[in-house]
TORKOLVO-603315 format. One record per residue: residue in one letter; y, z, x of N, C-alpha, C in turn. Coordinates in steps of 0.05 Angstrom, whole numbers, plus 5000, padded with zeros to 4 digits. Layout:
% residues N
aYZXYZXYZX;...
This chain:
% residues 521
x546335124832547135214805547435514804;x548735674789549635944787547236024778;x545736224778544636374756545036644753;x544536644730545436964714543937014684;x543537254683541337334664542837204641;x541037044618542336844591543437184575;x545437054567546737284544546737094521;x544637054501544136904480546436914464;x547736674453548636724427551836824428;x553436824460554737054461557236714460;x559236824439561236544440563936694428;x566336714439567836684419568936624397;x569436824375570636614350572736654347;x575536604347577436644343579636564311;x579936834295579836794263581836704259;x581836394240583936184237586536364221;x585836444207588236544186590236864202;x588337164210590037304221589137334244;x590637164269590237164289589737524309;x588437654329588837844337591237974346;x591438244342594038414350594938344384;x593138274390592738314428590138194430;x590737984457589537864477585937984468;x584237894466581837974475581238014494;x579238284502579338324536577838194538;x577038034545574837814563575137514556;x573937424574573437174581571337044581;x570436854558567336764557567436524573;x565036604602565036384610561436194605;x561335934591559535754589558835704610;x555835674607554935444639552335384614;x550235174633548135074618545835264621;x546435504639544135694637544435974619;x547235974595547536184587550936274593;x550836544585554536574584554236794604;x557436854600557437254620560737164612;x561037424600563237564602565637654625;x568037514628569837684641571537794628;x571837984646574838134632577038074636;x579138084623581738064622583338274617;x585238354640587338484636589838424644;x592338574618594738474616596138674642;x596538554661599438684682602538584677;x603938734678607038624665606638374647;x605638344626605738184606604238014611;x602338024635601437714638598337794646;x596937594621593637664624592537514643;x591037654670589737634700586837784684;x585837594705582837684714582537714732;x580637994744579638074767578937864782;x580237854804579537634828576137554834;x575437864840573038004851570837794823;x570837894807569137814777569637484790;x571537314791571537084794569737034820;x570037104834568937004864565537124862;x565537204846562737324842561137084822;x562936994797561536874786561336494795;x563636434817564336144827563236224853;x562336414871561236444901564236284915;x565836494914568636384923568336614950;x569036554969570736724990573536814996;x574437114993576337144991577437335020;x579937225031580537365056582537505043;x583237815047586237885043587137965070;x590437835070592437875088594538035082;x593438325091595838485088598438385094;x598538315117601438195141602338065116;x601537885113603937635090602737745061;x601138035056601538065028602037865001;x598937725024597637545005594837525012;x593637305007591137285006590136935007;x587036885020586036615019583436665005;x583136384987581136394973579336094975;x577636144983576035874998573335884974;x572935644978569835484960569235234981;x567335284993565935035009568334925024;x569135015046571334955059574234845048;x574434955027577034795013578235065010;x581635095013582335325007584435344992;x585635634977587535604959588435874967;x591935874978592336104991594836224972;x594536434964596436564933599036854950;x600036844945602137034949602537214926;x603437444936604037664916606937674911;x608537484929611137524927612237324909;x610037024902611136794891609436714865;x610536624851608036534828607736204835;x606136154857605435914871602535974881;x601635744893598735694900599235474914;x597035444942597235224960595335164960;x594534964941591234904946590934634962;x589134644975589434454996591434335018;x594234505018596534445017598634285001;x597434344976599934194951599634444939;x602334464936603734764912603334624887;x602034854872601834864848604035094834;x605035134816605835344800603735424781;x604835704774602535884763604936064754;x603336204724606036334708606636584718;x604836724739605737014755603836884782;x605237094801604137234822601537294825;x600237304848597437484843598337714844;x597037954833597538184833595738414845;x595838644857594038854861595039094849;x592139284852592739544836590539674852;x589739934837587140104847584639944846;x584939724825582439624818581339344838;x583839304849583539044868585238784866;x584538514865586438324864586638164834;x587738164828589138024801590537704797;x588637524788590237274790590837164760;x592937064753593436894718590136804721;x591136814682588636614676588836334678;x590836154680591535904694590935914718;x590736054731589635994759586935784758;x585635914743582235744729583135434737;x584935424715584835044701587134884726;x589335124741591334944759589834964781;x588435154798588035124824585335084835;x583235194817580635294822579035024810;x579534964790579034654783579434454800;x582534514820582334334834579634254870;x579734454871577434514882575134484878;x574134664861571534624844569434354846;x567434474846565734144851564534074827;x564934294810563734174772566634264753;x566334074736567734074717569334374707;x571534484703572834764692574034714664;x573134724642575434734620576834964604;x579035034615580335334603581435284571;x580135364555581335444530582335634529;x584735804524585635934524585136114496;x586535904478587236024456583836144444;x581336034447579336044444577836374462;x580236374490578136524509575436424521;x575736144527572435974530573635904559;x570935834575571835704599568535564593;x568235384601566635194603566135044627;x563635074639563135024658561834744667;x562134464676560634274670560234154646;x558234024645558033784619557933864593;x557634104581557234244566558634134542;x556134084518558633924495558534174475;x562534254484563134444458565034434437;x564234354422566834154402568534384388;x570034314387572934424368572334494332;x570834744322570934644296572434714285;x574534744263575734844254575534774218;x575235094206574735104179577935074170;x577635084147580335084129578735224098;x579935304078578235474055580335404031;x579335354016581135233982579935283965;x580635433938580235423914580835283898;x579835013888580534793862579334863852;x580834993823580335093799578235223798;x575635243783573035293782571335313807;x571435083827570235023855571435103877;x570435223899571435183927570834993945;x572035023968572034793985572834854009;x570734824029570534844059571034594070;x573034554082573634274095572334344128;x571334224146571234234173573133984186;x574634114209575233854222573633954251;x572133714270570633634286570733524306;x572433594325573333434353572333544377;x570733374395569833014379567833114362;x567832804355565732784333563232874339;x560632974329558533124334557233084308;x554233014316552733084299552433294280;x551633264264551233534247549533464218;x548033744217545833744193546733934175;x546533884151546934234119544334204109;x543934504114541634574092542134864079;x541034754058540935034029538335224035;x539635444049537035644052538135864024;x536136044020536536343999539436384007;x541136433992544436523997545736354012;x545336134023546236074044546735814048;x548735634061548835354069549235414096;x547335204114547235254143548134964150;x550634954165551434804179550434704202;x549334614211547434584248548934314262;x551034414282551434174307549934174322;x549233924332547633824354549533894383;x549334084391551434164412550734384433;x551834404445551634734466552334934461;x554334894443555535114429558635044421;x559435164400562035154389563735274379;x566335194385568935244391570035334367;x569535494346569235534322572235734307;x574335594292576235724281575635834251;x574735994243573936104207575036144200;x575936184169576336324151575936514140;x577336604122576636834099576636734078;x574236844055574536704033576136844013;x577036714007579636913983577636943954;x575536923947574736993925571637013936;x570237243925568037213937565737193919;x565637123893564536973866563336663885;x564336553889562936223907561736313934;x564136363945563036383979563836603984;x562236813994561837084000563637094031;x562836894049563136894080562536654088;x563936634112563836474126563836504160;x562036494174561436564198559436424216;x558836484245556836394258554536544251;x552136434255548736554253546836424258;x545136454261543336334276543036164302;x545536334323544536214349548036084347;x549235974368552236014370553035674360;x551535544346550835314344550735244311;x550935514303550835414270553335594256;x554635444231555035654215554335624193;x554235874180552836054154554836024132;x555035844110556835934087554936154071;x556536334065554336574049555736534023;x553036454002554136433974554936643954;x555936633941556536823924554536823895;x555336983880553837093853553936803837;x556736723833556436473816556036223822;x554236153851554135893860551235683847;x552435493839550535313824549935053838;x551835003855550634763880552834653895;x552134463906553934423923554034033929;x555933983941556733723949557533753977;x557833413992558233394015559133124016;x561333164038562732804045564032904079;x562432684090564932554112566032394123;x568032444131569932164134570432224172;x569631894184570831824209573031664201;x575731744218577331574230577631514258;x578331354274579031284295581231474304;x581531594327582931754345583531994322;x581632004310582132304283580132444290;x580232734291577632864286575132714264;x573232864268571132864249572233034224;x570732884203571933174177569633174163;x568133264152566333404137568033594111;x567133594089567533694057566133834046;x565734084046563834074028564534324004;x564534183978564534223953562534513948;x563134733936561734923924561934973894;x560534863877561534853851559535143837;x560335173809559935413799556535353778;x555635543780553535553763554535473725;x553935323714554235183686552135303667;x549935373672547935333658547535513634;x548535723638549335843611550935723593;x552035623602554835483584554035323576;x552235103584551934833578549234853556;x548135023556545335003548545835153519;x546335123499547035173480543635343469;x544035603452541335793440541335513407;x538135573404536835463384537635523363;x538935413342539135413320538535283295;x537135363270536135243245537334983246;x537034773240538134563234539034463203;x541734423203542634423180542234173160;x543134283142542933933122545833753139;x544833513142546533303145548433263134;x551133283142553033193133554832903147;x557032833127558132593138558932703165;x558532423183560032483202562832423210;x564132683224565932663224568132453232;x570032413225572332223234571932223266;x572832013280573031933316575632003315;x576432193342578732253348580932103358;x581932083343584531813360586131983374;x586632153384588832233404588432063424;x591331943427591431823445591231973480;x590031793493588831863529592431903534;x591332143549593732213575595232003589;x597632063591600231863604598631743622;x597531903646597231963676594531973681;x593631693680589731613688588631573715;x590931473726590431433757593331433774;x593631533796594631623805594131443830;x596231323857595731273880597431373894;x596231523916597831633938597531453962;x600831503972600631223999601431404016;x599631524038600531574059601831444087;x604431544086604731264104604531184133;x605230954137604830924169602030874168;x600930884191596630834206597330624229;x594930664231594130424259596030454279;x597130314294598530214303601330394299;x601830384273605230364263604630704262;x604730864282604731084284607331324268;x608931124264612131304249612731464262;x614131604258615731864278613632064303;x614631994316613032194345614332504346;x612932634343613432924344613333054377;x613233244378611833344401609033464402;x608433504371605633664373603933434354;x604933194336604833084325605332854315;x603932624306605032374294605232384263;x606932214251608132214233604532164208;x603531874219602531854207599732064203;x599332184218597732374210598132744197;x601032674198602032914168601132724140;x601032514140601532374114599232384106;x597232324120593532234114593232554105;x592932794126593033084114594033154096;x596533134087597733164057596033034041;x596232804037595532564024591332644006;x590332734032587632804027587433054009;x589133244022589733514007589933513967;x592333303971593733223952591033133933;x589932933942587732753924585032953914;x584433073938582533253919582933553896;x585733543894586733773877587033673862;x588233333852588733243832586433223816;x583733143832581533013822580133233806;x580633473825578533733818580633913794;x583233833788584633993777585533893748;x585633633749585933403732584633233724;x582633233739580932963726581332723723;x583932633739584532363744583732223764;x582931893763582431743782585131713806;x584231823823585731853847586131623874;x585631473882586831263903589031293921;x588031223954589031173966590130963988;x593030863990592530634005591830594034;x591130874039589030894070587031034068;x584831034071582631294072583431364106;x584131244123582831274146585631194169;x585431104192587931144201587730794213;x588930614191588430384196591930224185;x592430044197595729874191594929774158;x597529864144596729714120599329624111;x600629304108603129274098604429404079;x606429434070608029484055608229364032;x607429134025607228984010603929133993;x602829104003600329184001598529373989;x601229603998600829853981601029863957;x603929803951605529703920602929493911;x601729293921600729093907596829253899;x596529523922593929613904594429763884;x596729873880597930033857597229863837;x599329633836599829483814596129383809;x595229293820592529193818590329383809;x590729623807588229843795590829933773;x593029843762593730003734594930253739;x595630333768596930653769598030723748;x598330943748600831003730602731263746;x602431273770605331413788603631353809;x607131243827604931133854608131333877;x605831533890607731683915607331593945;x609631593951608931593978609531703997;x608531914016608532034042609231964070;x611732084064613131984101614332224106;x614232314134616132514150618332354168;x621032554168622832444172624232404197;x626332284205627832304234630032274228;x631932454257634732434254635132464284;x637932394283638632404318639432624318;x640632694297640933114304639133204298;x638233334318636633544323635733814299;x638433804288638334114275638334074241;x637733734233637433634207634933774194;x634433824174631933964158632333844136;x629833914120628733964090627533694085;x625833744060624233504049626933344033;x625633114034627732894012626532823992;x627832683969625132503955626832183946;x625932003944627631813943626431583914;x627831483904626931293883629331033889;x628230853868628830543884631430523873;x633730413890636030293877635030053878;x636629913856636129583842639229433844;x641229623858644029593854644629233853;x643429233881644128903896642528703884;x641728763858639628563832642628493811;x643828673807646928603787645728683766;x646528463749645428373718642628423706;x641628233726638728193729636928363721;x636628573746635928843739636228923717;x638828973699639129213672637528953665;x637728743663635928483640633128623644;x631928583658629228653664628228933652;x630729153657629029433652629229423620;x630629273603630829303571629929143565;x628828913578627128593561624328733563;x623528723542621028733523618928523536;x616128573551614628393552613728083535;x613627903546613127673519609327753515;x609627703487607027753470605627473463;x602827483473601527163476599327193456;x598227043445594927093425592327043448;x590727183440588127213462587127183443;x584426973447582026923440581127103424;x579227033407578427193389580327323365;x582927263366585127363351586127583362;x588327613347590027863365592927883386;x593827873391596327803413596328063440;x597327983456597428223479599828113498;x601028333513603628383530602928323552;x604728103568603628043595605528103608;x605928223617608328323640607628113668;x610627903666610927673683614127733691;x613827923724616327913730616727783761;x618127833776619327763800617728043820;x617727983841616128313861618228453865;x620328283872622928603876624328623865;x623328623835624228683810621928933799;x620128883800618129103790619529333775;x620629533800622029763783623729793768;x624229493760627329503741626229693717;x623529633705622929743684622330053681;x622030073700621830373708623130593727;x625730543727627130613739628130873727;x628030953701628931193691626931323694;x624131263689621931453689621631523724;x622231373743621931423770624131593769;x626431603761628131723764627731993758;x626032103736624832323726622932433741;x620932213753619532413764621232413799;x622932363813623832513834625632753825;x626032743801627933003793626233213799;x623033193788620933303783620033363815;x618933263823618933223854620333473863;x623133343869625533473883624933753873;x625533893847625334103835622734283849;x620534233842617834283856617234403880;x617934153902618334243931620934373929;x622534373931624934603927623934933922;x622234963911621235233896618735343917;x617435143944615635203957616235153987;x617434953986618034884015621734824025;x622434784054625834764054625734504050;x627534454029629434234024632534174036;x633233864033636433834050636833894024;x640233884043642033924021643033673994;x641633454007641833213992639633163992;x637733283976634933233975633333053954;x636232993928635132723918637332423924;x635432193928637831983931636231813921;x637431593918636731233910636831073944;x635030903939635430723958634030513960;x633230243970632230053965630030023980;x628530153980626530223995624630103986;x622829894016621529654006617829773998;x617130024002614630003999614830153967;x617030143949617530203923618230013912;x619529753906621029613902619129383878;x616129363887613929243888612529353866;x613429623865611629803843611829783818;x610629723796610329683770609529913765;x610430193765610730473750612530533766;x611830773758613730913763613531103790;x615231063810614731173846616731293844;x615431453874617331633888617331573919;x618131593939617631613962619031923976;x616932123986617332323996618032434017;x620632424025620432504068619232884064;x617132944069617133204080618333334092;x619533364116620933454124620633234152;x623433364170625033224201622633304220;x621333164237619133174257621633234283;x624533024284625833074296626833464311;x626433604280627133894291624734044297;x625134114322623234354327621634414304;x623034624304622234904280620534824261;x621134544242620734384222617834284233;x618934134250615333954258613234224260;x613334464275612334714277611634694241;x612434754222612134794196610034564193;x610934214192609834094183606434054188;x605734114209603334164223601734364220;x602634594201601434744199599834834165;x597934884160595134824143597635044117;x600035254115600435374097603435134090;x604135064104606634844094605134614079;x602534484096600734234070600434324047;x599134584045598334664017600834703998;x602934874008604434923994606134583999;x605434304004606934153987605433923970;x602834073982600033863967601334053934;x601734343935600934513906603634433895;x606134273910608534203903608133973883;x606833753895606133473887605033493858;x602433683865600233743838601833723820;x603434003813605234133792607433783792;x607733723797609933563797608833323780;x606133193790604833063775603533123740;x603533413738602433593720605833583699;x606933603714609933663692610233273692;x610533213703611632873697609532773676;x607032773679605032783658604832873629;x606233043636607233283607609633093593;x611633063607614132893602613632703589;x611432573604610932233593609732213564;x607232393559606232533536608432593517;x610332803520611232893501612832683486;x614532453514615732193495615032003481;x612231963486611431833471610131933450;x610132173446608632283425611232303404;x614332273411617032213396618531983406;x617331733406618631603411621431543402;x621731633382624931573376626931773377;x625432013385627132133407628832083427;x627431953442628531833473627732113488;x629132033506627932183534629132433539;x632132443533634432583538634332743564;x634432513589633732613611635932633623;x637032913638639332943648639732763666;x642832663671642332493688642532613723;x641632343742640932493771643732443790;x644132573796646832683805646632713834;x644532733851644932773878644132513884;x645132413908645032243928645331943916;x647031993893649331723883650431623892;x652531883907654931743915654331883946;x655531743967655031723992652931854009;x650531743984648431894000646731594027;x646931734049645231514067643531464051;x643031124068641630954071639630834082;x637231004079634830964105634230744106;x632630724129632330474140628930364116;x630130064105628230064098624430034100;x622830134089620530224096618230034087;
């Protein structure tokens, strides 16, 4: 086993939001007896580490050969012979590629930092794992998990999301200022934040030992909450809620008690359009949806989708539902049928998109055509429920229709809210050029409110999937959705607060007339 004096505590963090100007000079390398630092330096663009520092810290043997102006590098009779003329490696006699040359200077020999994970691993008699983006090398069994923060303000509360790969133990405790995160681990792989308001959470960092982090509270913190969720082949995710101190507010000062008066009238304003809400993210299990290169379809939808649910909850106060918590197959039928079965009152759904051209973009939003219903359809969206007598006296509306009829009745209000939709994301994220259409799309068709079905954007284009994967494109179409649900809500309210108004809803004009026909979903 290596030994070397323990450098406690010593780990990379590398800051999630403004990445560094330039490379960090060193290289943290893990073992189970402690860390040590190497350095890194950039030669013609390309970050090498001192040969010498490596063979010092692996007990490598290194021959240099002036004549072929190169060099051999041996570990327990195994060797790996590098040229200065080629960006190759012969380890054992199979060529490897490597992104430069070895290099020399005054200071001595210079090899990529891929050299580590392509050639020296191969050799190696214990485990090598090069993180790059981290600056970690990890030596052997060492469990160092991936954490990565994310930071949100809903309304009044903040919110620290962790994701956890792999999954790992972990303990929270409330010390003076402070929530202490503790993995059961060797140390970790840790991406932070910054807190954009420092009233809740002051900071966010490592402390106490390279194994914990520290939320530092702020002036107005009154407590806190916690949730986590496993899925299968998903990170770990951990939640945790920072809500605001109340207690002034709530605790009303003593006052004389007055003479009794009548009490007042009960307020009949009628409850808000918009009581529950279900988001269907789509795809799970199995039915993976569009394959990206950095990404699957169905797991843009679950991240949106989660985003989406706790802004509504924390921003609105509506009962929120989903037709996946987790990354599991759920019919199509199924979705539409938990809508209809909890009373939604707008049911969306989340899909990213594909095209065979490459260079296709923007989000879509789609609502149901009923075209190939005829008659039928307009019958259904203007026939009036039949009215039955219930027990006890009284009569009530039973809505008794056909399943792929559902949206006949709500086909103008769906129609409203993709206007709403479309409008929304338009103002935050790229939209096509035919970014609203109709179509008969089967995981809508089923729905008894009023739906939308959402393509985020083409996984197919580069650039796009790059966007869709990334934590400022979710938010900005989670804060798309919000507002969108917030204005359709408003809409629904204000009509019925004039019903004999009507709606006077402009009518929807894109993707009428020869707008494709996706495949149905």
């Amino acid at each position: 086993m290596l030994l070397w004096p323990l450098l406690a505590g010593m780990l990379v963090i590398t800051a999630a939001r403004t990445p560094p100007a330039k490379p960090p000079d060193s290289l943290q390398v893990l073992i189970r007896s402690g860390s040590r630092a190497l350095p890194v330096a950039t030669l013609n663009g390309q970050e090498m580490v001192p040969l010498a520092d490596l063979a010092s810290v692996f007990q490598l043997t290194v021959h240099d050969d002036a004549a072929t102006a190169g060099l051999t590098v041996t570990y327990k009779g195994k060797t790996i012979v590098l040229s200065s003329r080629q960006a190759l490696a012969s380890v054992s006699g199979r060529l490897v590629a490597l992104p430069a040359p070895a290099m020399r200077d005054a200071r001595g020999w210079f090899v990529p930092l891929d050299f580590i994970s392509r050639a020296l691993a191969l050799v190696y008699d214990t485990r090598l794992e090069l993180r790059k983006p981290s600056r970690l090398l990890i030596v052997g069994d060492l469990r160092v998990p991936r954490v990565t923060a994310t930071y949100a303000t809903l309304g009044a509360q903040a919110r620290v999301a962790f994701e956890i790969a792999p999954e790992t133990p972990y303990t929270i405790a409330q010390e003076p200022g402070r929530l202490m995160v503790r993995f059961r681990a060797d140390a970790i792989d840790a991406r932070l934040p910054e807190s954009d308001s420092k009233q809740l959470i002051e900071a966010i960092r490592i402390a106490d030992g390279p194994t914990t982090i520290a939320i530092q509270l702020g002036p107005k913190f009154g407590s806190y909450r916690s949730a986590d969720q496993v899925a299968k082949d998903q990170p770990a995710r951990l939640t945790i809620d920072v809500l605001p101190s109340t207690a002034a507010e709530t605790i009303p000062h003593p006052t004389p008690t007055p003479t009794p008066e009548p009490s007042p009238l009960p307020d009949l304003t009628p409850a808000s359009s918009v009581r529950t809400v279900v988001i269907d993210p789509g795809h799970g299990g199995d039915d993976t949806g569009v394959k990206g290169v950095r990404a699957v379809e169905k797991d843009i939808t679950i991240g949106v989708a989660r985003r989406l649910k706790a802004l509504l909850e924390a921003r609105l106060g509506v009962r929120v539902l989903m037709t996946r918590e987790g990354d599991q197959a759920v019919a199509l039928d199924d979705r539409a049928s938990m809508a209809n079965n909890n009373k939604a009152d707008v049911f969306l759904s989340l899909h990213a998109n594909a095209s065979v051209r490459r260079s296709v973009s923007g989000a879509e939003v789609y609502y149901v055509s009923l075209e190939e219903y005829g008659e039928e359809a307009g019958r259904l969206a203007t026939t009036q429920p039949p009215t039955l007598p219930v027990f006890g006296g009284g009569t009530r509306q039973i809505d008794v229709i056909l399943w792929d009829l559902a949206q006949a009745s709500h086909i103008e209000d769906s129609a409203a809210l993709a206007r709403i939709v479309d409008g929304q994301l338009g103002m935050r994220i790229p939209v096509s050029a035919g970014s609203l259409q109709q179509a008969p799309l089967r995981v809508l068709v089923g729905a008894n409110m009023p739906a939308v079905l959402v393509e985020l954007g083409f996984m197919t284009n580069a650039e796009q999937e790059q966007q869709l994967v990334s934590d400022a494109f979710q938010n900005a179409a989670t804060q798309a959705l919000f507002e969108s649900v917030l204005r359709f809500r408003d809409y629904l309210d204000a009509r019925r607060a004039a019903p004999s108004a009507g709606t006077n809803s402009p009518p929807i004009t894109s993707g009428e007339n020869g707008a494709r026909a996706p495949e149905i979903r």
